[in-house]
C-alpha positions as CSV (number, residue, x, y, z in Angstrom):
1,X,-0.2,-9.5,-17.4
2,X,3.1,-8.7,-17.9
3,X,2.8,-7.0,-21.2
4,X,0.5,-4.8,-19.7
5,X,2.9,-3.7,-17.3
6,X,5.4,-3.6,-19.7
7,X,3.6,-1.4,-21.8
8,X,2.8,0.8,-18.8
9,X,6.6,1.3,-17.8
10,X,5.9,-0.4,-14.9
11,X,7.8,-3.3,-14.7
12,X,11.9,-3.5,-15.0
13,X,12.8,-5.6,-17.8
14,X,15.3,-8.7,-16.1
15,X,15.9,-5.9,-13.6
16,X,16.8,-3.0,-15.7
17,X,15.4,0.4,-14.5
18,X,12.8,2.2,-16.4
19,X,14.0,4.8,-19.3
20,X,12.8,8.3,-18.8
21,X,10.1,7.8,-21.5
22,X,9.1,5.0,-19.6
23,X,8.9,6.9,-16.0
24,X,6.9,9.1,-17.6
25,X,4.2,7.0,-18.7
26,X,4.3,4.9,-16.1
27,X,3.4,7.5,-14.1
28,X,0.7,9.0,-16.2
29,X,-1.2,5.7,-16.1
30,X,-0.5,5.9,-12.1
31,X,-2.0,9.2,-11.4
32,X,-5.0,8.1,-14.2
33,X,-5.4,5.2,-12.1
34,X,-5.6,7.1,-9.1
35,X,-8.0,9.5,-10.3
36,X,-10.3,7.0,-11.6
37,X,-10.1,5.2,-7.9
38,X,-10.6,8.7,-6.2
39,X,-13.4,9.6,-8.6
40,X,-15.4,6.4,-7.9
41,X,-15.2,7.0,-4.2
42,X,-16.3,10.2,-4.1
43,X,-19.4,8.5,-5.9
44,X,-19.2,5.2,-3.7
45,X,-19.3,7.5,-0.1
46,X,-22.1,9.8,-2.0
47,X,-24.8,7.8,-3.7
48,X,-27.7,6.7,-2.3
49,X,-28.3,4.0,-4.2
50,X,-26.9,0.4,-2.0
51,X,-26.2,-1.1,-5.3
52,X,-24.9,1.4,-7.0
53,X,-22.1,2.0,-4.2
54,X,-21.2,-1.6,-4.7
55,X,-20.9,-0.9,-8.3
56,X,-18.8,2.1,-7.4
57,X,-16.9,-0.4,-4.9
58,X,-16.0,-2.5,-8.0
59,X,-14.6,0.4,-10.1
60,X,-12.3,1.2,-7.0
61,X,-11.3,-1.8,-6.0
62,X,-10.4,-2.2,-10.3
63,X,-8.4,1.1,-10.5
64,X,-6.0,-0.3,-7.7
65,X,-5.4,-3.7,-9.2
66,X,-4.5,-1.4,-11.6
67,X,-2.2,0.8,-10.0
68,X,-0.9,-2.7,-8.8
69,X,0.0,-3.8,-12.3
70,X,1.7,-0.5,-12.9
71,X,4.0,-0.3,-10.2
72,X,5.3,-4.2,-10.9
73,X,3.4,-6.0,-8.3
74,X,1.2,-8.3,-10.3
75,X,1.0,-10.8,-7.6
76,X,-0.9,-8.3,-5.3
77,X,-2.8,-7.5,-8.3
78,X,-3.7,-11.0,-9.3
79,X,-4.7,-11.0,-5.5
80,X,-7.2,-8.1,-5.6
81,X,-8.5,-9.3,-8.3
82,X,-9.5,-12.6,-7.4
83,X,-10.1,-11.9,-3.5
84,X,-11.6,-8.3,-3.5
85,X,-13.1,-8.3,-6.9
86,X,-14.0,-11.9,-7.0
87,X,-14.7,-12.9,-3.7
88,X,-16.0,-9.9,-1.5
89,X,-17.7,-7.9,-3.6
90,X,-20.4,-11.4,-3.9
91,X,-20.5,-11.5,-0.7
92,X,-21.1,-8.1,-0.4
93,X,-23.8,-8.5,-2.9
94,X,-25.5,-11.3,-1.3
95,X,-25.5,-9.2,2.1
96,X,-27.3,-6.6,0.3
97,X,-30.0,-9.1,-1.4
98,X,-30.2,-11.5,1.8
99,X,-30.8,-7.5,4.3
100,X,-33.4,-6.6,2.0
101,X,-32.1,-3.5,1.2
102,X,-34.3,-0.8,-0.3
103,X,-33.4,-1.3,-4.3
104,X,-33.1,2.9,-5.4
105,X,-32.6,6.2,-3.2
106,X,-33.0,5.8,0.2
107,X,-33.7,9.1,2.0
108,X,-33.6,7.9,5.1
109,X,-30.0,7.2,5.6
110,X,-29.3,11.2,5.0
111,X,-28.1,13.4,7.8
112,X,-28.5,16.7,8.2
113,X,-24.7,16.9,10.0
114,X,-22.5,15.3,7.1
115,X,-21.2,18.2,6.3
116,X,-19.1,17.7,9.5
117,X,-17.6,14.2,7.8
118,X,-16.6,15.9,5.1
119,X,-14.7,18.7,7.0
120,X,-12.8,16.0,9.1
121,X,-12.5,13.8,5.8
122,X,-10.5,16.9,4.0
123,X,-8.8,17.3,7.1
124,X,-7.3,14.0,7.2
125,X,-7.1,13.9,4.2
126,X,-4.2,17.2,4.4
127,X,-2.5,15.0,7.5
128,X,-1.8,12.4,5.8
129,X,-0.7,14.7,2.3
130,X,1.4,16.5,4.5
131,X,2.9,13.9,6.8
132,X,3.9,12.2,3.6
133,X,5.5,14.4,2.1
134,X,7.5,15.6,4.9
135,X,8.7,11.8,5.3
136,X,9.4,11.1,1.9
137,X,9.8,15.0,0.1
138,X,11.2,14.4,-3.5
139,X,12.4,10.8,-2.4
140,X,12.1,8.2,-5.0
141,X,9.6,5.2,-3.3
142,X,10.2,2.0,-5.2
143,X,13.6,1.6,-6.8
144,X,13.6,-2.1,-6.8
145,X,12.8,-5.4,-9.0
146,X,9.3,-6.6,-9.1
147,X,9.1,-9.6,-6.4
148,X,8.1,-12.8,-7.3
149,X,5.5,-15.0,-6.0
150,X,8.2,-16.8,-3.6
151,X,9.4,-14.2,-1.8
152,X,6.4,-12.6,-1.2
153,X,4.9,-15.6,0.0
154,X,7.9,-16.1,2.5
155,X,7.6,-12.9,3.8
156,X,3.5,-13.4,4.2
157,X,4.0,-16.4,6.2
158,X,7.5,-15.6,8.3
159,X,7.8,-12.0,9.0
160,X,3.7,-11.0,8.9
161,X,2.4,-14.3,9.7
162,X,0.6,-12.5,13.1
163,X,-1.0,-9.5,11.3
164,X,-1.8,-12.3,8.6
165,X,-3.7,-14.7,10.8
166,X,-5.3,-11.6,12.7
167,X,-6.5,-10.2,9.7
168,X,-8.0,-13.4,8.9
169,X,-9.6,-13.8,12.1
170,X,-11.3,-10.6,11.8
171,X,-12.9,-11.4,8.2
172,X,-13.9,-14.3,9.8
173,X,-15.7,-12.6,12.3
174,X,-17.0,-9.9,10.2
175,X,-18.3,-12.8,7.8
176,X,-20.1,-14.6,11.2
177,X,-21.7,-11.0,12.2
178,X,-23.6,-10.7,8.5
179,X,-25.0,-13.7,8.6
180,X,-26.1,-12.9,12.5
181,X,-27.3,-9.4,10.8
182,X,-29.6,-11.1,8.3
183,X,-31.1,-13.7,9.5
184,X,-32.5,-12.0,12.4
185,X,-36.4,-12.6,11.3
């Protein structure tokens, strides 16, 4: 994985910040990344196909392991890989074959009001643009070396061990209200 980072300027050879060549297309195969991501939930959020939005959730959940890999962390990319990609989107499949969902369109989960989502979905969409920018403005974000698996395993379980453990409390219960969901015969 890391000669695909290396390719993509991403990672900092022993440390070494990027060249200007390799800024540049490291950040061309960011923003491609980001497109891609964007692009595929537009589609996810829009279809009215079930399995075709968990399709869309796989492309998504691809294009930011990739970003991942492109900015250096290839630990948290490994990670989305093998959790998200691996892990959840079965389960998510399995939800969606044990529920019985309607295979194809499903008119019936239309509203006549979504255009109101959309509306508050651009709108948060321009407070968060903006409220980034004015904390960051022309501010570079990561001017650091890649972390390795070590240190970011110490900091998972010293620093964030509480947000850790409640986050996996919360899957947990999430995983214990699907299987309430479906097997409500």
């Amino acid at each position: 994985m890391n000669a695909l980072a290396s390719i993509a300027g991403g990672v900092m050879a022993q440390g070494q910040p990027l060249t200007e060549g390799g800024e540049w297309i490291a950040n061309v195969f960011f923003y491609v990344m980001a497109a891609v991501a964007i692009a595929a939930a537009l589609k996810l959020v829009t279809t009215a196909n079930v399995v075709h939005a968990a399709l869309y959730l796989l492309v998504v959940l691809s294009a930011v392991a990739g970003t991942y890999i492109v900015l250096g962390a290839e630990f948290a990319a490994v990670t989305q890989i093998l959790v998200y990609l691996g892990a959840i989107m079965v389960l998510l499949l399995f939800g969606v074959m044990l529920t019985r969902a309607k295979l194809g369109a499903d008119e019936d989960l239309d509203h006549p009001q979504r255009w109101i989502g959309a509306l508050v979905a651009i709108a948060m969409a321009a407070v968060m643009g903006y409220s980034t920018w004015e904390a960051f403005g022309d501010e570079k974000l990561v001017d650091h070396a890649p972390q390795n698996t070590q240190q970011v395993a110490d900091e998972i379980f010293s620093t964030y061990i509480v947000p850790f453990e409640a986050l996996s409390v919360l899957l947990l219960a999430a995983l214990i209200g699907a299987v309430v969901v479906a097997r409500r015969d």
